[in-house]
Biopython code that builds the backbone (N, CA, C, O; Angstrom):
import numpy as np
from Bio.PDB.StructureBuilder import StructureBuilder

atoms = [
    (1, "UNK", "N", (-70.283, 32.281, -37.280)),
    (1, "UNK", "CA", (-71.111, 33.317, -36.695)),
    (1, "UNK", "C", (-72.443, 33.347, -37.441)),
    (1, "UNK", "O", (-72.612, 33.445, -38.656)),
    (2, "UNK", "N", (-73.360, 33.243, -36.469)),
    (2, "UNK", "CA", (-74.785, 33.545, -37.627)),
    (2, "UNK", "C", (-75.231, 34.957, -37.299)),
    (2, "UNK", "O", (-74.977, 35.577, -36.266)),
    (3, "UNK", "N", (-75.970, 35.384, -38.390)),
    (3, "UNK", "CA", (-76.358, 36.601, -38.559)),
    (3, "UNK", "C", (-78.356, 36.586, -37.707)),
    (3, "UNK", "O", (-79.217, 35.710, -37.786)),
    (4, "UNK", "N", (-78.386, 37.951, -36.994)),
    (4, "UNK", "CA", (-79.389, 37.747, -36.621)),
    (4, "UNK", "C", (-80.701, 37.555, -37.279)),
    (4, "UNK", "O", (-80.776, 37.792, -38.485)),
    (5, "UNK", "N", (-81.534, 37.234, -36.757)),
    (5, "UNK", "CA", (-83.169, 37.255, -37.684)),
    (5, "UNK", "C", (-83.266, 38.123, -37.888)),
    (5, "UNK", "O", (-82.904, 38.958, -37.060)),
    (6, "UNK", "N", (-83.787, 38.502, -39.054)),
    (6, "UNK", "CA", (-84.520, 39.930, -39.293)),
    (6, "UNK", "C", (-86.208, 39.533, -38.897)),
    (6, "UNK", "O", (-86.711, 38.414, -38.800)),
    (7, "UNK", "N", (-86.825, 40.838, -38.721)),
    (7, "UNK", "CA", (-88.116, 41.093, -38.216)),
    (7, "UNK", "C", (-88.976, 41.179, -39.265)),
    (7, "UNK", "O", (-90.112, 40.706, -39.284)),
    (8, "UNK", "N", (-88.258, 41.988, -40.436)),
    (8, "UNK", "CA", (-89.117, 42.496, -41.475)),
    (8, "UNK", "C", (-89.732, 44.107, -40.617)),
    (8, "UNK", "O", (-90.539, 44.773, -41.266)),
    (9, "UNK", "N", (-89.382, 44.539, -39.451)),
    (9, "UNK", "CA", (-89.970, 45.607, -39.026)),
    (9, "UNK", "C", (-89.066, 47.134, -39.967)),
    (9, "UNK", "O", (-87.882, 47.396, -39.753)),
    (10, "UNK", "N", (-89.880, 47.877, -40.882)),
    (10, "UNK", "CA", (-89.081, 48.849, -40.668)),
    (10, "UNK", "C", (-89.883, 50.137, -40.735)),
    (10, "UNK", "O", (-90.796, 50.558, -41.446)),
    (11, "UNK", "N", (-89.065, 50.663, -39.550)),
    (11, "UNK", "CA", (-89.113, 52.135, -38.855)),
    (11, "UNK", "C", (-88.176, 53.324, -40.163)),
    (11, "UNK", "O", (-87.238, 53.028, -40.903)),
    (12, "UNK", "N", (-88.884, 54.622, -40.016)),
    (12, "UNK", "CA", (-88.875, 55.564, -40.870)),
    (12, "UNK", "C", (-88.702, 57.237, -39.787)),
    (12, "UNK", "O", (-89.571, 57.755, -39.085)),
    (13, "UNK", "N", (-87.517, 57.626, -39.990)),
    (13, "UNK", "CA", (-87.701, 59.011, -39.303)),
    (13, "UNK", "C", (-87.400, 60.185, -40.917)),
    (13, "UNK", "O", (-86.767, 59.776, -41.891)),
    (14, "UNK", "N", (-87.908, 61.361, -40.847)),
    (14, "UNK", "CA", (-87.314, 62.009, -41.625)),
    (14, "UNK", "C", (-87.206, 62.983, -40.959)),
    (14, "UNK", "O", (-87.843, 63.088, -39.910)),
    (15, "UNK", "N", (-86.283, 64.048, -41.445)),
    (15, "UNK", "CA", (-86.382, 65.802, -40.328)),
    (15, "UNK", "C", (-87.065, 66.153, -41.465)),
    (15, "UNK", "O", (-86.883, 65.567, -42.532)),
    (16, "UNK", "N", (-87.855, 67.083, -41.324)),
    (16, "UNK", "CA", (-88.651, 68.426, -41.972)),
    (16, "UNK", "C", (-87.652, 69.565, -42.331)),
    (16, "UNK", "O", (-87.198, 70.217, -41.390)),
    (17, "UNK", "N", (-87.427, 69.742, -43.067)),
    (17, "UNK", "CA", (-86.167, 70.887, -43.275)),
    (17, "UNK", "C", (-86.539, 72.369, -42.746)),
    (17, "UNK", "O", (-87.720, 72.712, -42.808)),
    (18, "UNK", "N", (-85.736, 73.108, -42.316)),
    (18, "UNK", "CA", (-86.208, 73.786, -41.734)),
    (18, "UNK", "C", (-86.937, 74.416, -40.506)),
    (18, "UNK", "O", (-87.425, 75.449, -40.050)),
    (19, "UNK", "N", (-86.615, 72.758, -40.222)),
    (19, "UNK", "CA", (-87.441, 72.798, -38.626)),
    (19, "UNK", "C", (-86.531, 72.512, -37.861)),
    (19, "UNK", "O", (-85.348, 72.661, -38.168)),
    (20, "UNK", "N", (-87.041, 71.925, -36.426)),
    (20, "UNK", "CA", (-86.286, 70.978, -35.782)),
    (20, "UNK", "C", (-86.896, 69.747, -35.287)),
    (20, "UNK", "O", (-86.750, 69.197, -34.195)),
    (21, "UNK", "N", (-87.853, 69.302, -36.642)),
    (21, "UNK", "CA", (-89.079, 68.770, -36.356)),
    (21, "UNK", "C", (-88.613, 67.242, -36.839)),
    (21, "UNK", "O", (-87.737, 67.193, -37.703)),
    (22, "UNK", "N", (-89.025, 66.299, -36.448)),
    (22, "UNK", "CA", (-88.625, 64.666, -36.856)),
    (22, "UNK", "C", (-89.685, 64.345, -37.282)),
    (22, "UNK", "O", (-90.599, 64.954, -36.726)),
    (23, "UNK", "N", (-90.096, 63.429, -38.271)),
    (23, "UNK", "CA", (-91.535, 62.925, -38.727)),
    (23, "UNK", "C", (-91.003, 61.685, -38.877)),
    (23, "UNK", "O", (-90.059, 61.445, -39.631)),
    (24, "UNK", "N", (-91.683, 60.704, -38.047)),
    (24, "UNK", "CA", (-91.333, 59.161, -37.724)),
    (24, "UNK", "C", (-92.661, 58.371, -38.405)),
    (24, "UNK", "O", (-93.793, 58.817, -38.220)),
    (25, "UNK", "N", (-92.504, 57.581, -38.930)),
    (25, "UNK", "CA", (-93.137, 56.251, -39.517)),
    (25, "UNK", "C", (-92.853, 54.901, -38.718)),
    (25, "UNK", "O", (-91.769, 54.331, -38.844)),
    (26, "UNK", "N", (-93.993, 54.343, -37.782)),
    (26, "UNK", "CA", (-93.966, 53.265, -37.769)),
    (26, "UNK", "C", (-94.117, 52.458, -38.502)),
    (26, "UNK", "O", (-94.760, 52.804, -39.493)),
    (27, "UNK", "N", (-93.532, 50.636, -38.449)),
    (27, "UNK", "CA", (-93.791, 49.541, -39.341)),
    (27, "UNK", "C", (-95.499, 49.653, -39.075)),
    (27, "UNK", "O", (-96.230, 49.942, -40.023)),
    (28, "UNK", "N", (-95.904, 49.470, -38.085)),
    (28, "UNK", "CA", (-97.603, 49.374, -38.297)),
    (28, "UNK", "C", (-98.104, 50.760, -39.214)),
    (28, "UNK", "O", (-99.283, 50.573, -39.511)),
    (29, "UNK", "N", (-97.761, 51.689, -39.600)),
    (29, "UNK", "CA", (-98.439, 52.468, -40.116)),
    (29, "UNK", "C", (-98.464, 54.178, -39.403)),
    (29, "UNK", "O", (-98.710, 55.222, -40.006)),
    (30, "UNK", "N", (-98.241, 54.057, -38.459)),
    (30, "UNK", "CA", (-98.975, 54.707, -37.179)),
    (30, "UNK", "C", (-97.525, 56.100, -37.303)),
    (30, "UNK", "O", (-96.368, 55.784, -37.576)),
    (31, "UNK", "N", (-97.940, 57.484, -37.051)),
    (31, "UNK", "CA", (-96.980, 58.570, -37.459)),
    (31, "UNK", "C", (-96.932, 59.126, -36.210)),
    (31, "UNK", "O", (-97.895, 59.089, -35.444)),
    (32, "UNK", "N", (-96.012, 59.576, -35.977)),
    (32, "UNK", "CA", (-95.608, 60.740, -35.243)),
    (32, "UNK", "C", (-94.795, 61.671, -35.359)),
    (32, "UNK", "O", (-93.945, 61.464, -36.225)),
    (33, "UNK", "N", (-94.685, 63.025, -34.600)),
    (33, "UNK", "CA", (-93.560, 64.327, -34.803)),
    (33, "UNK", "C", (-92.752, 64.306, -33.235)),
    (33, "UNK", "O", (-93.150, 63.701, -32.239)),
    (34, "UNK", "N", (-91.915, 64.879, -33.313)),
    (34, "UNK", "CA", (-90.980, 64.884, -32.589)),
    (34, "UNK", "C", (-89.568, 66.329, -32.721)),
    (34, "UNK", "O", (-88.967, 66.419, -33.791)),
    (35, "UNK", "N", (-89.295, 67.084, -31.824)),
    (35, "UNK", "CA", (-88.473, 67.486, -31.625)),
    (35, "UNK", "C", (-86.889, 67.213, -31.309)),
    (35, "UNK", "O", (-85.720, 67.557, -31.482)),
    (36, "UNK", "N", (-87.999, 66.133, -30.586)),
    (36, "UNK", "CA", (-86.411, 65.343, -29.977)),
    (36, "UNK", "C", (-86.110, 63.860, -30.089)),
    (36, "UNK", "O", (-86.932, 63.112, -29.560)),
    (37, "UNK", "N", (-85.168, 63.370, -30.634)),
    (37, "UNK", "CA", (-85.029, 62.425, -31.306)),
    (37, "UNK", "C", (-84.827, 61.203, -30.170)),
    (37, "UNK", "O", (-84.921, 60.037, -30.553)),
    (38, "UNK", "N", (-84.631, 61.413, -29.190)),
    (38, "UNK", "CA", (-84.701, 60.156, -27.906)),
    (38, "UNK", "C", (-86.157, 59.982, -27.702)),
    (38, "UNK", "O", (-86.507, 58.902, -27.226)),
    (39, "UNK", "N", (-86.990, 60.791, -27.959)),
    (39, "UNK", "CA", (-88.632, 60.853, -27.378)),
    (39, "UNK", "C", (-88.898, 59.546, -28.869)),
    (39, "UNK", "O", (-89.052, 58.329, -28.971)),
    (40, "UNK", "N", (-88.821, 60.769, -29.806)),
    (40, "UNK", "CA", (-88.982, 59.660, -31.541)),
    (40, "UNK", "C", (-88.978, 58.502, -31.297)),
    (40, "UNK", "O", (-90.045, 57.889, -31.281)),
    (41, "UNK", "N", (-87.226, 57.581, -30.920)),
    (41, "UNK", "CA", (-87.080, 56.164, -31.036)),
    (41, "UNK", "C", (-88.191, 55.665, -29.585)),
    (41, "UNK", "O", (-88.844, 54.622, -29.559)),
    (42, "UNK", "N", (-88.167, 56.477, -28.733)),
    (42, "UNK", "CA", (-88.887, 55.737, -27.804)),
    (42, "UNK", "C", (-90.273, 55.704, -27.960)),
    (42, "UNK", "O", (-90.848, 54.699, -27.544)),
    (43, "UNK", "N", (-90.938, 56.610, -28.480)),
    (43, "UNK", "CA", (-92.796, 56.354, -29.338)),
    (43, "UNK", "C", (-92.593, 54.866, -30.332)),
    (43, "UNK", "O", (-93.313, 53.869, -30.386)),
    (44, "UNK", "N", (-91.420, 55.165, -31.000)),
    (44, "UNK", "CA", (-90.918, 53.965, -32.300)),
    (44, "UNK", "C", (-91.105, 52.316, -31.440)),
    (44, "UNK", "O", (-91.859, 51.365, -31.641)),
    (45, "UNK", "N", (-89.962, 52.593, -30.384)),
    (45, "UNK", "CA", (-90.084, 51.383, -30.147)),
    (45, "UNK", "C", (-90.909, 50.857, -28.719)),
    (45, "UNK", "O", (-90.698, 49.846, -28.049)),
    (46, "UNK", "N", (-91.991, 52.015, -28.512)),
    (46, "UNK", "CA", (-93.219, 51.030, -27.677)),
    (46, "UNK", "C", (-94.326, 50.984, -28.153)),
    (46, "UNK", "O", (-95.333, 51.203, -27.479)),
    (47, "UNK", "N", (-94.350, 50.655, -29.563)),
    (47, "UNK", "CA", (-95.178, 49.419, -30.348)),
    (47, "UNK", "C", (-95.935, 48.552, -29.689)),
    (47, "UNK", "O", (-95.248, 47.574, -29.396)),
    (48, "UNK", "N", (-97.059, 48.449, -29.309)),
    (48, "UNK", "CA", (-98.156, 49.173, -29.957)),
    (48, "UNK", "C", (-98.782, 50.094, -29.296)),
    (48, "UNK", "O", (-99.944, 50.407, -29.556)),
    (49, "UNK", "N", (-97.919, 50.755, -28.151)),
    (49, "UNK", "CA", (-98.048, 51.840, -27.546)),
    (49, "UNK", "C", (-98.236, 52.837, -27.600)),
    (49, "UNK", "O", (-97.140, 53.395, -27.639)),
    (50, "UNK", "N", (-99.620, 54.093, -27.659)),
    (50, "UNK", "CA", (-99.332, 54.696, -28.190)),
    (50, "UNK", "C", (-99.806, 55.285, -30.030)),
    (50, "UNK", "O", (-100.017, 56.380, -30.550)),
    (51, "UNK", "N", (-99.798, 53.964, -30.465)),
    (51, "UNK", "CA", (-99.848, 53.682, -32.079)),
    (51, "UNK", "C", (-101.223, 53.940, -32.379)),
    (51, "UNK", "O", (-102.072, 53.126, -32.016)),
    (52, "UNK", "N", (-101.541, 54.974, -32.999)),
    (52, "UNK", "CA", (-103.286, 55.213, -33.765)),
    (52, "UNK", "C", (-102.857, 55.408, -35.102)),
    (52, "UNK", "O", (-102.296, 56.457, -35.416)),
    (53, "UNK", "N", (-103.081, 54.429, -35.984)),
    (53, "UNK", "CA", (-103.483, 54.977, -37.109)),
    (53, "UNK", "C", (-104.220, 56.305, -37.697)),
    (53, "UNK", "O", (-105.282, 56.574, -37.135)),
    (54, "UNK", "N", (-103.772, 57.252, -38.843)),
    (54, "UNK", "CA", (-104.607, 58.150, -38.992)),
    (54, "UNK", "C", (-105.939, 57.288, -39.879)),
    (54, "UNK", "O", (-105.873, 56.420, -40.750)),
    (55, "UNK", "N", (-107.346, 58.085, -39.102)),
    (55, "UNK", "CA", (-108.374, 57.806, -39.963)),
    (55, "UNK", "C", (-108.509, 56.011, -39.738)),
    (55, "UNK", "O", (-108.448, 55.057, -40.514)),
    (56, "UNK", "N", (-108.669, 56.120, -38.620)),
    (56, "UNK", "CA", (-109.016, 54.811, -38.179)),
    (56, "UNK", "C", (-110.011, 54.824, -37.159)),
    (56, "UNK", "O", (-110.582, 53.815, -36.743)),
    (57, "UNK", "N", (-110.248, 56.244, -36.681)),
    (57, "UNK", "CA", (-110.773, 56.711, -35.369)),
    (57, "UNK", "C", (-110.846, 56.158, -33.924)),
    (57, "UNK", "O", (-111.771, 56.125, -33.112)),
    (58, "UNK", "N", (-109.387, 55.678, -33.870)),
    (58, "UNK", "CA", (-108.413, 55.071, -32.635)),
    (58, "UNK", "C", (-107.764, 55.860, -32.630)),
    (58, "UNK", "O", (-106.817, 55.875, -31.843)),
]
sb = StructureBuilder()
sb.init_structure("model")
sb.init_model(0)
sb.init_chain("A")
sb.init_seg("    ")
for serial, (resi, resn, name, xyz) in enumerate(atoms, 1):
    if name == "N":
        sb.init_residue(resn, " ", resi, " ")
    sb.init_atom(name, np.array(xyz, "f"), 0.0, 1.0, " ", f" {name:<3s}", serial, name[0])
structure = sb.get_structure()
């Protein structure tokens, strides 16, 4: 059995305590918030969709 490729991509969610708030890290850099965690992976994974860097003025 071989093991798949890795990408080297990695994605970052954390919850905010106290909230019901998700704070997601894309591999490019690029952040977002989220309530709801199906919305999260789906901003996550339409790369480069979407994706502004902060302070890039994109």
């Amino acid at each position: 059995m071989t093991a798949p490729a890795s990408t080297g991509e990695i994605y970052r969610v954390d919850w905010l305590p106290g909230t019901d708030v998700l704070h997601g890290t894309c591999h490019c850099g690029a952040e977002h918030t989220a309530e709801d965690p199906v919305a999260m992976w789906e901003w996550m994974l339409a790369h480069p969709e979407g994706h502004h860097l902060r302070g890039t003025g994109s």
